[in-house]
LOVEX-516588 format. One record per residue: residue number from 0; residue in three letters; x, y, z of N, C-alpha, C, O in turn. Coordinates in nm, 2 decimals, always signed. Each point is the difference from the previous one (the first is absolute). Layout:
<recs>
lovo; drenza; n.u; n.v; n.w; ca.u; ca.v; ca.w; c.u; c.v; c.w; o.u; o.v; o.w
NUM; ALA; X; Y; Z; X; Y; Z; X; Y; Z; X; Y; Z
...
</recs>
This chain:
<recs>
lovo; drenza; n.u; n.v; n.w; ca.u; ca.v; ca.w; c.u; c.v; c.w; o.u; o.v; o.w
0; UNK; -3.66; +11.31; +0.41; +0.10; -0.09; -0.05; +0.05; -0.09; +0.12; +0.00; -0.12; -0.02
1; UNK; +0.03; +0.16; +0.14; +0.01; -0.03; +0.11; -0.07; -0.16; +0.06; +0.02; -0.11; +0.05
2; UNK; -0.13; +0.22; -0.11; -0.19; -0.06; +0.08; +0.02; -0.13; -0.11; -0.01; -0.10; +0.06
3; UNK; +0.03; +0.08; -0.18; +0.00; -0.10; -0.07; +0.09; -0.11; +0.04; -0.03; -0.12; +0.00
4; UNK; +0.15; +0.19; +0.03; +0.09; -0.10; +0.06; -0.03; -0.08; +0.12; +0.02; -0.12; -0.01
5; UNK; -0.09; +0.18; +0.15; +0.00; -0.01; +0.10; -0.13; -0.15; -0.06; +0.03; -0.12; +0.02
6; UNK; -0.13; +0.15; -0.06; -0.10; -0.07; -0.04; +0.07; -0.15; -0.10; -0.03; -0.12; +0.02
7; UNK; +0.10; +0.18; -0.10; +0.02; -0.14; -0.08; +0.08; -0.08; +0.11; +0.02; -0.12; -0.03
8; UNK; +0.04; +0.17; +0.16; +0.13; -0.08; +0.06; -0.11; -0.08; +0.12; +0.01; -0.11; +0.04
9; UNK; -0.15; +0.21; +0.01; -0.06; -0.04; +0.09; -0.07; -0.14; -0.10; -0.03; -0.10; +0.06
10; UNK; +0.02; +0.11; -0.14; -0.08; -0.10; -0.08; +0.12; -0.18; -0.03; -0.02; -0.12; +0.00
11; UNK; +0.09; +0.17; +0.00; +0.12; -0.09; -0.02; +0.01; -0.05; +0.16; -0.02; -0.12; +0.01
12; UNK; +0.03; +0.15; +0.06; +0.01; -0.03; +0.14; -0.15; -0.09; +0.05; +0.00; -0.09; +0.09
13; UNK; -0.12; +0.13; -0.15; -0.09; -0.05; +0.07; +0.00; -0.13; -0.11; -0.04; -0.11; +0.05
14; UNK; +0.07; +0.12; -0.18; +0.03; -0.15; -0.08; +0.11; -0.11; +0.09; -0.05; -0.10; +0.05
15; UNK; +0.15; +0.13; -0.04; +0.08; -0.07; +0.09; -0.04; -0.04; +0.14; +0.05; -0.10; +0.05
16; UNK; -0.13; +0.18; +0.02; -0.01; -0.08; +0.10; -0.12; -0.09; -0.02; -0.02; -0.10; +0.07
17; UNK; -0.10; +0.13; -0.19; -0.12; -0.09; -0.03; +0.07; -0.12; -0.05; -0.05; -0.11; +0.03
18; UNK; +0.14; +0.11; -0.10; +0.07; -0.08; -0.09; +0.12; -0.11; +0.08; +0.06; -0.08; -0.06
19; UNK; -0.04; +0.12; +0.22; +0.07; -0.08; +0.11; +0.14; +0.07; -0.06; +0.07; +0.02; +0.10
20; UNK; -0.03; +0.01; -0.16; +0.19; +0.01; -0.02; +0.06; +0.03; +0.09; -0.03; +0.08; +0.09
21; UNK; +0.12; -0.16; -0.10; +0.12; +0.04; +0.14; +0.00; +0.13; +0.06; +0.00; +0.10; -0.07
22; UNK; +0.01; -0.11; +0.21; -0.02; +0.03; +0.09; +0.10; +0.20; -0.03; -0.05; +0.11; +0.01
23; UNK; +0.21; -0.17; -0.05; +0.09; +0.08; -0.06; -0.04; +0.11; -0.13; +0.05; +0.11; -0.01
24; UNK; -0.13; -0.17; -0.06; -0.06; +0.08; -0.12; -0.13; +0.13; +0.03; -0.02; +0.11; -0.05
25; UNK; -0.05; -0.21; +0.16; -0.06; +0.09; +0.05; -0.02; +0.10; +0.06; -0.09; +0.09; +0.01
26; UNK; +0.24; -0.11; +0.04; +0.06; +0.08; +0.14; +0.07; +0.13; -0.09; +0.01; +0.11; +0.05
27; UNK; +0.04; -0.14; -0.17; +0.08; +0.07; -0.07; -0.09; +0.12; -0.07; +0.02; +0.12; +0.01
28; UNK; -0.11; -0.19; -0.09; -0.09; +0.07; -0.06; -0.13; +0.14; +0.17; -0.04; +0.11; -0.03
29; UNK; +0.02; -0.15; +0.09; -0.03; +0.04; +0.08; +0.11; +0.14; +0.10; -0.04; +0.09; +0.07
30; UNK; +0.15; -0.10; -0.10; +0.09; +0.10; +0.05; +0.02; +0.10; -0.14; +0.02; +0.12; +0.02
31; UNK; -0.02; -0.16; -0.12; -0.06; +0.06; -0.12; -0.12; +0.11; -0.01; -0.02; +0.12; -0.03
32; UNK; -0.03; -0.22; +0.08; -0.15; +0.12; +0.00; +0.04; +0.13; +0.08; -0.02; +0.11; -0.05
33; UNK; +0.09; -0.15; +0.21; -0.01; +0.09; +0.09; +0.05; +0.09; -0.02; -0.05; +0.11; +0.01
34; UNK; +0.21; -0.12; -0.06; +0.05; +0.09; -0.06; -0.05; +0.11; -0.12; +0.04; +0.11; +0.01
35; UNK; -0.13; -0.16; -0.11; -0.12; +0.04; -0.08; -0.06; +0.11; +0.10; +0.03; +0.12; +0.00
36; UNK; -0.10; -0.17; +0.06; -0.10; +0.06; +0.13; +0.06; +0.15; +0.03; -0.04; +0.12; -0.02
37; UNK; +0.17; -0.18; +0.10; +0.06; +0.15; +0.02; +0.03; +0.06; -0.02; -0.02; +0.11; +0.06
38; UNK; +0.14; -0.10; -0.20; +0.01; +0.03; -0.11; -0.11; +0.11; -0.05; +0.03; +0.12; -0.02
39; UNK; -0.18; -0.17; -0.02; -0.11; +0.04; -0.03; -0.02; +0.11; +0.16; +0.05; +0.10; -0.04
40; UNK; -0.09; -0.07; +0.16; -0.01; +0.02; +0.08; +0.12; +0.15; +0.02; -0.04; +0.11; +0.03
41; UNK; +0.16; -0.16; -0.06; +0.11; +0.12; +0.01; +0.00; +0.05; -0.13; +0.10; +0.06; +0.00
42; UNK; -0.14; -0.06; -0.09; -0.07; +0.05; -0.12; -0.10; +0.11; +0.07; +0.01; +0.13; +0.01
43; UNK; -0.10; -0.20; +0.04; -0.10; +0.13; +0.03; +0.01; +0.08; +0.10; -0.10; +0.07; +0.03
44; UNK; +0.18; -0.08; +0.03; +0.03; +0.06; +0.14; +0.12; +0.15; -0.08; +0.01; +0.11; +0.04
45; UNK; +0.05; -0.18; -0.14; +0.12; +0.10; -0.10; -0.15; +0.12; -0.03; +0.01; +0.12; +0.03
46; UNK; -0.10; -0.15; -0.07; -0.12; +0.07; -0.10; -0.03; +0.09; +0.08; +0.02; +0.12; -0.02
47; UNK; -0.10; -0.17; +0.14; -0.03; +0.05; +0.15; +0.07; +0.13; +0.02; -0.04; +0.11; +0.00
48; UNK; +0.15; -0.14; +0.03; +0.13; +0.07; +0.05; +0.04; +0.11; -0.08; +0.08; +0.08; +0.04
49; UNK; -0.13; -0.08; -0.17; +0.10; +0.12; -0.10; -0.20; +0.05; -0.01; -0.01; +0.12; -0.02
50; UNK; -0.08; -0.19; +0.02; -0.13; +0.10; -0.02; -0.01; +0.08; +0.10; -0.07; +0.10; -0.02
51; UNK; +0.14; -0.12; +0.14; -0.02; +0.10; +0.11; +0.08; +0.17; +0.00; -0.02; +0.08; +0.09
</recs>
C-alpha cells in the first residue's frame, strides 16, 4: 500500500519535472515523496525490531 503510494508520487514528480512546472511544485511534490520514503523505511525498521 505504501509501495503504491511511494510509486504513484515518484511518477507524479518525474511528470512535473518532464513537463518544466514551476520550480515550487516540484519542490513540493518531491518533499512528499521523502517523507513517503521514510515513513516506508521506519515502517520496516518497526517489523525488524519486534521480529527480533
Amino acid at each position: 500500500m505504501l509501495n503504491e503510494e511511494i510509486c504513484k508520487t515518484r511518477d507524479r514528480l518525474n511528470k512535473s519535472i518532464e513537463n518544466n512546472l514551476d520550480y515550487s511544485i516540484i519542490y513540493k511534490i518531491s518533499v512528499e515523496l521523502d517523507m513517503l520514503i521514510a515513513k516506508f523505511y521506519n515502517e520496516q525498521l518497526k517489523k525488524e525490531a519486534v521480529a527480533k
